[in-house]
C-alpha positions as a Markdown table, in Angstrom:
| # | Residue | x | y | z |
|---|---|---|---|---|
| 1 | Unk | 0.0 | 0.0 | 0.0 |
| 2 | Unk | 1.5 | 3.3 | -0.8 |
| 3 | Unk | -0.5 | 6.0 | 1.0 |
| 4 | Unk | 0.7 | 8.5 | 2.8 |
| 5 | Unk | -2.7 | 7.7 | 5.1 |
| 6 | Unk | -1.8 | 4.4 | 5.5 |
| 7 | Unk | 0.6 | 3.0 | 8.6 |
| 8 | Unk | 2.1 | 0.2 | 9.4 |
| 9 | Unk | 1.1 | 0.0 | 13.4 |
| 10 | Unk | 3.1 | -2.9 | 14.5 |
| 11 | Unk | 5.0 | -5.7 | 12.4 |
| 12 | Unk | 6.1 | -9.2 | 13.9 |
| 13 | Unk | 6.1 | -13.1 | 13.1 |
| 14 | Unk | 2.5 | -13.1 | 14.6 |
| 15 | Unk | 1.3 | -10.2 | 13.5 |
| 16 | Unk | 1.1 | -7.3 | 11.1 |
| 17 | Unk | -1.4 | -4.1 | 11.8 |
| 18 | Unk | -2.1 | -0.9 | 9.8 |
| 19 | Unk | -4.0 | 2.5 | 10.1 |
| 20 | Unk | -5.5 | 4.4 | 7.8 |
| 21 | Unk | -6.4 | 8.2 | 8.9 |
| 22 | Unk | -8.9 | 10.7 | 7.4 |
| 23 | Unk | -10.9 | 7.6 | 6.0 |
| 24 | Unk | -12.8 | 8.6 | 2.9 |
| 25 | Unk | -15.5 | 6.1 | 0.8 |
| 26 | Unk | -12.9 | 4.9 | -1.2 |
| 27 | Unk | -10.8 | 3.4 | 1.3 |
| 28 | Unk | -13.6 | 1.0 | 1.2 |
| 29 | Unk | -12.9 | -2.5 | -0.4 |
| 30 | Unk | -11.1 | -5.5 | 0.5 |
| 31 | Unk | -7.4 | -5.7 | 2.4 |
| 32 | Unk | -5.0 | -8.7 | 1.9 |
| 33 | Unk | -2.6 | -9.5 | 4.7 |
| 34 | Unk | 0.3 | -12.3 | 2.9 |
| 35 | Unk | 2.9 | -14.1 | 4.8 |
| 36 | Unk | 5.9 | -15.1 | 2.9 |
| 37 | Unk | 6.5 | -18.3 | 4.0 |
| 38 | Unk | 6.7 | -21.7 | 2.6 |
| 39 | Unk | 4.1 | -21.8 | 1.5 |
| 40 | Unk | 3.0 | -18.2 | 1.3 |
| 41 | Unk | -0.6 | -17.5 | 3.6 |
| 42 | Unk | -2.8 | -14.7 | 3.1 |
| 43 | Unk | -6.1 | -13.5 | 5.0 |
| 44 | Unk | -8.8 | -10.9 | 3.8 |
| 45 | Unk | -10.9 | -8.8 | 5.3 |
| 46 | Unk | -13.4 | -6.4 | 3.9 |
| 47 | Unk | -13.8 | -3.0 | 4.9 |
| 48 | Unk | -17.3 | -1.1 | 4.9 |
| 49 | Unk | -16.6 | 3.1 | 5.4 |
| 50 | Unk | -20.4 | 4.7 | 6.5 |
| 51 | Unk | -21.6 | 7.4 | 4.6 |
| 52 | Unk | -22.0 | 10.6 | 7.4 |
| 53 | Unk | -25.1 | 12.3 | 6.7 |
| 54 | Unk | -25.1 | 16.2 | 6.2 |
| 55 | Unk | -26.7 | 18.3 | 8.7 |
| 56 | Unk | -30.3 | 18.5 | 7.5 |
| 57 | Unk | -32.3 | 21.8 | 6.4 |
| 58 | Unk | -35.9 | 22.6 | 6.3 |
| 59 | Unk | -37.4 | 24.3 | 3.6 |
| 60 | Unk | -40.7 | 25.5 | 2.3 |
| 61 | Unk | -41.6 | 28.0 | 5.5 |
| 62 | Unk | -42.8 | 31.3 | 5.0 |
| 63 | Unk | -43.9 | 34.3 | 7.7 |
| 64 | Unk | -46.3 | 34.5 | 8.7 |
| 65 | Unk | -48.7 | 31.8 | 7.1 |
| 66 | Unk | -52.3 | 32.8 | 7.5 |
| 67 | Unk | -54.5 | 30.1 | 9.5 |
| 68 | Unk | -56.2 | 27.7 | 6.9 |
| 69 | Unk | -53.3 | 28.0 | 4.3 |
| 70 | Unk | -51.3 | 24.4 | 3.3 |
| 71 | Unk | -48.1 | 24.3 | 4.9 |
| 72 | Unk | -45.2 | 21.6 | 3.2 |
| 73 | Unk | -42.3 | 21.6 | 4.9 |
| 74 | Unk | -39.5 | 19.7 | 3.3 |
| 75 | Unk | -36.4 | 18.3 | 5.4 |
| 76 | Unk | -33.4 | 17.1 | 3.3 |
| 77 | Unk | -29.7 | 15.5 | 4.0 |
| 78 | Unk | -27.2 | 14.0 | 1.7 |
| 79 | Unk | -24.3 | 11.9 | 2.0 |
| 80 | Unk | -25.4 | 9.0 | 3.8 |
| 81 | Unk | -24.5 | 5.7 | 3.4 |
| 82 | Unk | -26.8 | 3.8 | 3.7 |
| 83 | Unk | -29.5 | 5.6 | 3.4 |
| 84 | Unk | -30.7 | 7.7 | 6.6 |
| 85 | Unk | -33.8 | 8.0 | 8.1 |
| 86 | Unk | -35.8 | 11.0 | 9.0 |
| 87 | Unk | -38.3 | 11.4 | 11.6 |
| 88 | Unk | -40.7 | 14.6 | 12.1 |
| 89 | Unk | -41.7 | 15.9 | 15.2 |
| 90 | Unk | -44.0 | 18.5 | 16.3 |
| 91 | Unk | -43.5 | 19.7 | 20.1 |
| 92 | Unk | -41.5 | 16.6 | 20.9 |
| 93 | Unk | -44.5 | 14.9 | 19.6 |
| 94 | Unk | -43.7 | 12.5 | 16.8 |
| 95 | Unk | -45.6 | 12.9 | 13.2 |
| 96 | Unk | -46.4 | 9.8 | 11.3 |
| 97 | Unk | -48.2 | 11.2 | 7.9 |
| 98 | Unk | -44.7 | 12.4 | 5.9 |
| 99 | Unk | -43.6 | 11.5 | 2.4 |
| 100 | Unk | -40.0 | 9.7 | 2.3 |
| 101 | Unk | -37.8 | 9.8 | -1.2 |
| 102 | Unk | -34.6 | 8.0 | -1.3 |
| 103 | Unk | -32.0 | 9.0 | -3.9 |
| 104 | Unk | -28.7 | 7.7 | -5.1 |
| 105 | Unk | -25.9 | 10.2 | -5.1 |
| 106 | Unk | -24.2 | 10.9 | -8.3 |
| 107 | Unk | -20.8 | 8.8 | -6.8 |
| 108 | Unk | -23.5 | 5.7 | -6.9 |
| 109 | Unk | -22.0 | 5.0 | -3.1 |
| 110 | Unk | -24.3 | 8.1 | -0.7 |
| 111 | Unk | -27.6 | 8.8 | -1.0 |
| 112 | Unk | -29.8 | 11.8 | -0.4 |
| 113 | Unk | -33.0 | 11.7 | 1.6 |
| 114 | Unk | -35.7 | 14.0 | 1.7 |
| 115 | Unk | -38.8 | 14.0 | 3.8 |
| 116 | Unk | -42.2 | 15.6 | 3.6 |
| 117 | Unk | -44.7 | 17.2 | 6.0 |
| 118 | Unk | -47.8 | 18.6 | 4.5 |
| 119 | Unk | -50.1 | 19.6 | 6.6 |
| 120 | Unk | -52.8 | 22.9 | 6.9 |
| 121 | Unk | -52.3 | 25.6 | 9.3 |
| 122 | Unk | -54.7 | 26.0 | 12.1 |
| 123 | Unk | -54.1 | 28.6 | 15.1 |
| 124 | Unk | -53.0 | 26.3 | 17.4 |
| 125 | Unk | -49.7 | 25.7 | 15.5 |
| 126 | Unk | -48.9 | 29.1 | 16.6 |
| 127 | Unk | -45.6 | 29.0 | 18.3 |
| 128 | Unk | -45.1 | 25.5 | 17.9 |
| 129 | Unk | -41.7 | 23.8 | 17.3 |
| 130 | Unk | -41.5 | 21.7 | 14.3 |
| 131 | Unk | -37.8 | 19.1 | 14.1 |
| 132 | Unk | -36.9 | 16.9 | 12.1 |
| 133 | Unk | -34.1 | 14.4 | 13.3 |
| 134 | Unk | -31.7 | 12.7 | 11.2 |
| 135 | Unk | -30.9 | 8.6 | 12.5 |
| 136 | Unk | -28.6 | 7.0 | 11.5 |
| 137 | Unk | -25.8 | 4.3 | 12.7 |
| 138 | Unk | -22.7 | 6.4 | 11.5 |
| 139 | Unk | -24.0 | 9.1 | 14.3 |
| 140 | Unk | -23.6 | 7.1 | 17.3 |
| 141 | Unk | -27.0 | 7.6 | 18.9 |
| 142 | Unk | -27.0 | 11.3 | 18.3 |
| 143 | Unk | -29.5 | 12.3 | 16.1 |
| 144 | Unk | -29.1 | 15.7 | 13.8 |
| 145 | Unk | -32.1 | 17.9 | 14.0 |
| 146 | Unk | -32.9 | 21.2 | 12.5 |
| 147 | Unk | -36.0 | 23.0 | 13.9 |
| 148 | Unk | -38.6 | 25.7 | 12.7 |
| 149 | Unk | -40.9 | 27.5 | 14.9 |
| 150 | Unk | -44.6 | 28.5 | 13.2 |
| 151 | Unk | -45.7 | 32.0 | 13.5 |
| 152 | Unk | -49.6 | 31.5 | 12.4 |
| 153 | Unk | -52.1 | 34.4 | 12.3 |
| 154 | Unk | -55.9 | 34.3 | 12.9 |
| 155 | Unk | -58.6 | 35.8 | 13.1 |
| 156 | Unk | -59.4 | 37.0 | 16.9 |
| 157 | Unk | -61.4 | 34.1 | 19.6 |
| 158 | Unk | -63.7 | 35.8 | 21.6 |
| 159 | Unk | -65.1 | 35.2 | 25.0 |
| 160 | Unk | -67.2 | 37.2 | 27.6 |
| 161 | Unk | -66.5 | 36.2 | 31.3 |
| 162 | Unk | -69.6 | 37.5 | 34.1 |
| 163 | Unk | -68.9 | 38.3 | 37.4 |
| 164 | Unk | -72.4 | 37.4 | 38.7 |
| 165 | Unk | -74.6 | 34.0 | 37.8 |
| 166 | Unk | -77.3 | 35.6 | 39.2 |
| 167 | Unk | -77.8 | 39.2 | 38.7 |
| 168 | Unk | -80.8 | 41.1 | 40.7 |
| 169 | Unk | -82.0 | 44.6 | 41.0 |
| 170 | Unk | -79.7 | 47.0 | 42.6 |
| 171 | Unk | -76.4 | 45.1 | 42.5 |
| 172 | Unk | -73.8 | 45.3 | 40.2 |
| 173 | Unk | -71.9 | 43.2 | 37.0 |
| 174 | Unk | -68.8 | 43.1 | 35.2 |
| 175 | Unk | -68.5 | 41.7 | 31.7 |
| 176 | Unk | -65.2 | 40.7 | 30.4 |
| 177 | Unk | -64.6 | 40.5 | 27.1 |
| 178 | Unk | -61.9 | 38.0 | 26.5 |
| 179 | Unk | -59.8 | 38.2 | 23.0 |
| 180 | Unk | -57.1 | 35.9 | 21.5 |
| 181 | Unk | -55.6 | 36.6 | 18.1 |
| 182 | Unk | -52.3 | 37.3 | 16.0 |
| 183 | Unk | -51.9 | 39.8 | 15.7 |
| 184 | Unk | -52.9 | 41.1 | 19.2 |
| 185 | Unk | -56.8 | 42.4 | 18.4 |
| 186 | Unk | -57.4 | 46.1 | 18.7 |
| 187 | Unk | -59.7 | 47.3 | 21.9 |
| 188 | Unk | -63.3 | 45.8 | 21.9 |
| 189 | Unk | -66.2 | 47.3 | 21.1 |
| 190 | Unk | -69.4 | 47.3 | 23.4 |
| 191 | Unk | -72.9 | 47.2 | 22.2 |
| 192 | Unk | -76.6 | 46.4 | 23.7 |
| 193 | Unk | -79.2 | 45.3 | 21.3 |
| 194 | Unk | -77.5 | 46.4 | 18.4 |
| 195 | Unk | -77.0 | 49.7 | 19.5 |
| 196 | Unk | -74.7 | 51.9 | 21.5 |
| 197 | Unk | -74.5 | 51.7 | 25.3 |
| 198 | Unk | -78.1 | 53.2 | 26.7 |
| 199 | Unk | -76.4 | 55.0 | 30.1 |
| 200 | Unk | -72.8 | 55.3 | 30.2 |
| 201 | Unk | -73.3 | 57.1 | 33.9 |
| 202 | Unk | -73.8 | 53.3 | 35.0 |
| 203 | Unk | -72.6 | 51.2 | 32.1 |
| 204 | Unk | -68.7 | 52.2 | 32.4 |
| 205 | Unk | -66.5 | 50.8 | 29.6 |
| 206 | Unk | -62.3 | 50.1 | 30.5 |
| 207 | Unk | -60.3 | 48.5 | 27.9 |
| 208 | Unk | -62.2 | 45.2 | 27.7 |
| 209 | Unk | -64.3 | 45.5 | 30.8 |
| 210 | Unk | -68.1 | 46.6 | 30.8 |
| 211 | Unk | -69.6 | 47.5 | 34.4 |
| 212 | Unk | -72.7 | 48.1 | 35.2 |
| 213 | Unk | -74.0 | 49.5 | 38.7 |
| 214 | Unk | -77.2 | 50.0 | 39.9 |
| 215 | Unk | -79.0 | 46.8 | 38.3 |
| 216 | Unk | -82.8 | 46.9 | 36.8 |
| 217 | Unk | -84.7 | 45.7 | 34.4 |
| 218 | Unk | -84.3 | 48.3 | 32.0 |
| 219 | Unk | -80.8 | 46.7 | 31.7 |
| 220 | Unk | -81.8 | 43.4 | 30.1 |
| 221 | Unk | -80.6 | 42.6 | 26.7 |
| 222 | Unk | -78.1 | 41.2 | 24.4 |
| 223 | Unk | -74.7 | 42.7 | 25.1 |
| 224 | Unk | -72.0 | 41.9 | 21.8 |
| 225 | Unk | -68.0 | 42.4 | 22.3 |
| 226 | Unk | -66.6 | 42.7 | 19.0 |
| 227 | Unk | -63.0 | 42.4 | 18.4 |
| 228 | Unk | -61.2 | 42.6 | 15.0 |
| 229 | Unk | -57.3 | 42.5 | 13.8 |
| 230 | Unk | -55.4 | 42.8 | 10.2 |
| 231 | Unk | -57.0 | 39.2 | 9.8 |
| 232 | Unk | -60.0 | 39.8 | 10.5 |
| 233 | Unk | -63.0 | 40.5 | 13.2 |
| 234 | Unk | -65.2 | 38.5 | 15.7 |
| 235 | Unk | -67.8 | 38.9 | 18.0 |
| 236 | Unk | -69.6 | 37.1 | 20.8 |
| 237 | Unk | -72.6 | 37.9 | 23.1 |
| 238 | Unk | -74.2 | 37.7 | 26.4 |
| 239 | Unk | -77.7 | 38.3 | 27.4 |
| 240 | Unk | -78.5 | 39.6 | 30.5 |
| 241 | Unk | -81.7 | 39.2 | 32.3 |
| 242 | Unk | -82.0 | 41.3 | 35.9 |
| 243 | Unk | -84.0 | 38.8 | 38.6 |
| 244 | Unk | -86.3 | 40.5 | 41.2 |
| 245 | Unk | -85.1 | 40.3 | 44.7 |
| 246 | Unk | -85.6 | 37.0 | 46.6 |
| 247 | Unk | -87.8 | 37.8 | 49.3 |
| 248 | Unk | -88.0 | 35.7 | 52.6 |
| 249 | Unk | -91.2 | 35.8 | 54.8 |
| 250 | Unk | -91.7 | 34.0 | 58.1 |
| 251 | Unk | -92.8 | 30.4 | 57.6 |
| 252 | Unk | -96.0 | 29.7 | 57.2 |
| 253 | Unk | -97.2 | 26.8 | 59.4 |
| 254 | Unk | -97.6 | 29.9 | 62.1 |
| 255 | Unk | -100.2 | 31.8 | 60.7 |
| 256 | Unk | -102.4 | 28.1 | 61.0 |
| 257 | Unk | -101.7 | 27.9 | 64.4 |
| 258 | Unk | -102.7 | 31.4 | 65.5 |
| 259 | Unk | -105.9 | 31.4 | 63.1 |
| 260 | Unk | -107.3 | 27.6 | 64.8 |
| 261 | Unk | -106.7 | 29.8 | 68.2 |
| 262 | Unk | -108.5 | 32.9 | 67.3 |
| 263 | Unk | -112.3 | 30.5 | 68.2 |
| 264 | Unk | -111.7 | 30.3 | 72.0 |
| 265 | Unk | -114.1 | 32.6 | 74.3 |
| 266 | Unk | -112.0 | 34.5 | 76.1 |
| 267 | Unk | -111.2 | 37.9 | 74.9 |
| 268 | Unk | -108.1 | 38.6 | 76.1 |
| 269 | Unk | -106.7 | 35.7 | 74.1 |
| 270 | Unk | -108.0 | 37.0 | 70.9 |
| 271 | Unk | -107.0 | 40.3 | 72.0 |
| 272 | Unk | -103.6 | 38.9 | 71.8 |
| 273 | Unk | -104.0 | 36.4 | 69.3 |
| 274 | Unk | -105.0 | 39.3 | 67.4 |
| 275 | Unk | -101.8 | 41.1 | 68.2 |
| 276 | Unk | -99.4 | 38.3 | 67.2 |
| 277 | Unk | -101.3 | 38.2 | 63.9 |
| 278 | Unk | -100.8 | 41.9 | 63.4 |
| 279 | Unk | -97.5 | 41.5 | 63.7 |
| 280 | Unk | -96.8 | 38.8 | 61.4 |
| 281 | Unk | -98.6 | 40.7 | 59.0 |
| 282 | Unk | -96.5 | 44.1 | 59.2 |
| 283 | Unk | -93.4 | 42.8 | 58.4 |
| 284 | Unk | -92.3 | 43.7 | 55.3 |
| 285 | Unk | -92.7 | 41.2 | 52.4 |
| 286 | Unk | -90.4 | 43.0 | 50.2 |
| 287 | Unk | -87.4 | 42.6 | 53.1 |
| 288 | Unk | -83.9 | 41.1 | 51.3 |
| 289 | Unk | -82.8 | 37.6 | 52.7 |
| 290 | Unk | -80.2 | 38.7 | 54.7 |
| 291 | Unk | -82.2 | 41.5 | 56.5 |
| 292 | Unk | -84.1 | 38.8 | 58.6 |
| 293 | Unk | -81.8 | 36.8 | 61.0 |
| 294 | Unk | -82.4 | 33.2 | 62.2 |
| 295 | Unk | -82.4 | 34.5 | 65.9 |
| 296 | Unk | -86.1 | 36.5 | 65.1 |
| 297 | Unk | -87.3 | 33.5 | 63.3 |
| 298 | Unk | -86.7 | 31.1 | 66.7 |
| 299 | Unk | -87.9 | 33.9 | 68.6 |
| 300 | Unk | -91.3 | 34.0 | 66.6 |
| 301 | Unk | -91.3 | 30.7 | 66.7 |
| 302 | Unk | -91.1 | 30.2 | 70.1 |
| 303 | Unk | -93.7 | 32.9 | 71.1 |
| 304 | Unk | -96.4 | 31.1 | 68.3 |
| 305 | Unk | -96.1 | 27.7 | 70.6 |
| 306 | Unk | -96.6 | 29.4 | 73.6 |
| 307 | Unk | -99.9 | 30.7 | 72.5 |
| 308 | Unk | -101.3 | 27.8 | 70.6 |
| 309 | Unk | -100.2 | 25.9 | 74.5 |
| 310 | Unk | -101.6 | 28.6 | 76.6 |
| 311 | Unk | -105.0 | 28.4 | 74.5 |
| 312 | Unk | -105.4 | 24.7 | 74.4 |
| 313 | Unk | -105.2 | 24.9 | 77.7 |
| 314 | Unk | -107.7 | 27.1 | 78.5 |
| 315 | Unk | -109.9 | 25.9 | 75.7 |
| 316 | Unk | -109.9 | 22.1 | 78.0 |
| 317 | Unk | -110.4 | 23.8 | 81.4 |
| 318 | Unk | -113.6 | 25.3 | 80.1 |
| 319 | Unk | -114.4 | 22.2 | 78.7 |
| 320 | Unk | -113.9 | 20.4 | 81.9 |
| 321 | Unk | -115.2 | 22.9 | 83.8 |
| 322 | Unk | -118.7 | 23.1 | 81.6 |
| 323 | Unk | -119.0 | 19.2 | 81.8 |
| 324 | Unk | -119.5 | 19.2 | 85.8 |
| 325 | Unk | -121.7 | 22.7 | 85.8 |
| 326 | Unk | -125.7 | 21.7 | 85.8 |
| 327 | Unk | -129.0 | 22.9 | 87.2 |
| 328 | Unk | -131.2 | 20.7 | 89.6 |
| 329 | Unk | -135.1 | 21.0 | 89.0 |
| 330 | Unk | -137.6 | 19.3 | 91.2 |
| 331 | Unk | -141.5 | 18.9 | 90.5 |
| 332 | Unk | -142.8 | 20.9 | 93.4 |
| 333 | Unk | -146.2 | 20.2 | 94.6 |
| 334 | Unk | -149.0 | 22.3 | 93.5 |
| 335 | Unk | -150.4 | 24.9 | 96.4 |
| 336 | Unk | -147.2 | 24.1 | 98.2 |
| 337 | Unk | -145.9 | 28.4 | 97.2 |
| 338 | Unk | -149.0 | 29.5 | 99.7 |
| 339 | Unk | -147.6 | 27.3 | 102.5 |
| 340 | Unk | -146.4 | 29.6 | 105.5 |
| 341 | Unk | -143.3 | 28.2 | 105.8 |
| 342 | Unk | -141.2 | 25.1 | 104.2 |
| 343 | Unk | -142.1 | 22.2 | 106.8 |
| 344 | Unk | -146.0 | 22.9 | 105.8 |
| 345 | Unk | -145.4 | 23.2 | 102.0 |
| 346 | Unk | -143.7 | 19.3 | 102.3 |
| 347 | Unk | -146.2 | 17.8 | 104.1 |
| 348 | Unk | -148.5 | 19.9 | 102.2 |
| 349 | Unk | -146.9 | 18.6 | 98.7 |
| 350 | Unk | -149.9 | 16.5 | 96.0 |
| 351 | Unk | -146.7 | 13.2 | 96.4 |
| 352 | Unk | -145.7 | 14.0 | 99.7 |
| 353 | Unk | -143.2 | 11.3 | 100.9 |
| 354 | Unk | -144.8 | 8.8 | 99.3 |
| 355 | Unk | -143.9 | 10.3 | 95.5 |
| 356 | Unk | -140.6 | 11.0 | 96.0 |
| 357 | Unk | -139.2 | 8.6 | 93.8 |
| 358 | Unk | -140.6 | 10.0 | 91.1 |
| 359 | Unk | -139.2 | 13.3 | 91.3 |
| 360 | Unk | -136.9 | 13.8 | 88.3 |
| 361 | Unk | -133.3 | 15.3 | 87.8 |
| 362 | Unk | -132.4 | 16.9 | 84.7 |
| 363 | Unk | -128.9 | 17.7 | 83.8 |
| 364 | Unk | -127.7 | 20.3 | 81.2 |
């Protein structure tokens, strides 16, 4: 062998090694090692030199590309040997739908690769990292990747955020209008029923925020947020509807009692029967819910079942009290009212002694 790239390492009777430096593809081929001796012996041994694959490149991007377009992104390396393979990823994530083309260098011994990713362009691209990685075994487990980050626009996304699920009369709500797009939208535009704000002294507009004070129901309506860029514009909407205040009365199942009380006979317990019932009725029906503690509700409570117990009460001790009352009537004998005096008027009497049984009682 006579290249300056070739050296003879170490020569003995068992043994005869070479180098070869800065190895190129046509270092490849078969090596004879001979032995003059009698008889001459020779060995062979073939040597394969890999084909290192360029660095790849990705071509085909433009910025910005609008959201819809067809993007193709083409990833190319040359020089390999064998052939390489290329993977695509998008955000570490690997991508399976790619054309692969193989092709045979003009030295007939490398090959160039190229690899394919068609795909269209939707708004969440928008930022993301596109690779693709180069494998292959003359690289020693380290891939070569070349990257491209997407810059998509779009049209704006718009959202409107409440600050209150339930809206009554005489609170307050804030709408905000949320808006994604590329480029950034300009500032939203507020509208009620397809026309301008009806009272900005309560309806207060900053940057993206509608407030409203003072609830009623001359607020109800479809409120839009509109927000446009370069690309284009988009709106969303929210309809209001103002509820009436929740009003909270004392329960019910007292008014029953006091009424069923109201029959008894005595008039200072209607008097105050009367009373409680007069003062159930003046409270104010239009109160809010939390203007009415739980401690007047036990307290009302409370007073409404010492009344219905104090008139029960009453209403069986005059029923007792009428069941052992009764008037005693006795058939007096005729003539016996002109008798001088009560001894003469008995013995005087139409029975006498002899009738009394049949004297009769009557009970009422």
């Amino acid at each position: 062998l006579r290249d300056n790239r070739i050296e003879l390492v170490r020569a003995s009777w068992h043994e005869l090694s070479i180098s070869v430096s800065d190895v190129s593809l046509s270092d490849e081929g078969q090596y004879t090692c001979s032995l003059f001796t009698m008889p001459v012996k020779t060995s062979k041994a073939f040597l394969t030199v890999l084909g290192v694959p360029e660095k790849p490149q990705i071509t085909g991007f433009t910025s910005p590309v609008m959201e819809g377009e067809r993007m193709q992104l083409t990833c190319k390396t040359s020089g390999s040997k064998p052939a390489a393979d290329i993977r695509w990823f998008k955000n570490d994530k690997e991508v399976k739908e790619v054309k692969y083309l193989k092709e045979e260098d003009a030295n007939r011994k490398t090959f160039t690769v190229s690899s394919t990713l068609d795909f269209l362009a939707d708004r969440n691209d928008d930022g993301a990292v596109v690779s693709c990685r180069v494998d292959h075994e003359s690289l020693n487990s380290t891939p070569q990747i070349a990257m491209q980050v997407l810059e998509i626009h779009y049209t704006p996304l718009v959202k409107i955020i409440s600050s209150n699920s339930w809206p009554e009369e005489g609170q307050s709500i804030t709408l905000t209008c949320e808006s994604k797009g590329k480029p950034v939208p300009e500032p939203v535009l507020w509208t009620k029923d397809g026309g301008e704000l009806p009272d900005p002294e309560r309806m207060v507009v900053n940057g993206r925020v509608l407030s409203i004070s003072f609830l009623n129901k001359t607020d109800n309506g479809t409120y839009r947020c509109e927000a446009k860029n370069p690309i284009g514009r988009n709106s969303t909407e929210y309809v209001l509807i103002v509820h009436d205040v929740f009003n909270t009365l004392l329960p019910t199942t007292v008014i029953p009692s006091l009424t069923t009380a109201t029959v008894t006979t005595t008039v200072a317990l209607t008097t105050s029967t009367t009373t409680s019932a007069t003062a159930i009725s003046t409270r104010d029906p239009n109160a809010f819910t939390g203007h009415t503690g739980p401690d007047h509700a036990l307290i009302g409570g409370i007073v409404a079942v010492v009344v219905f117990v104090t008139l029960c009460s009453i209403i069986l001790l005059g029923r007792y009290l009428a069941r052992h009352k009764g008037t005693y009537l006795t058939n007096e004998a005729k003539g016996a009212e002109d008798a001088p005096d009560a001894d003469t008027a008995i013995i005087n009497a139409e029975g006498s002694q002899v009738n009394a049984e049949e004297k009769k009682e009557y009970f009422i």
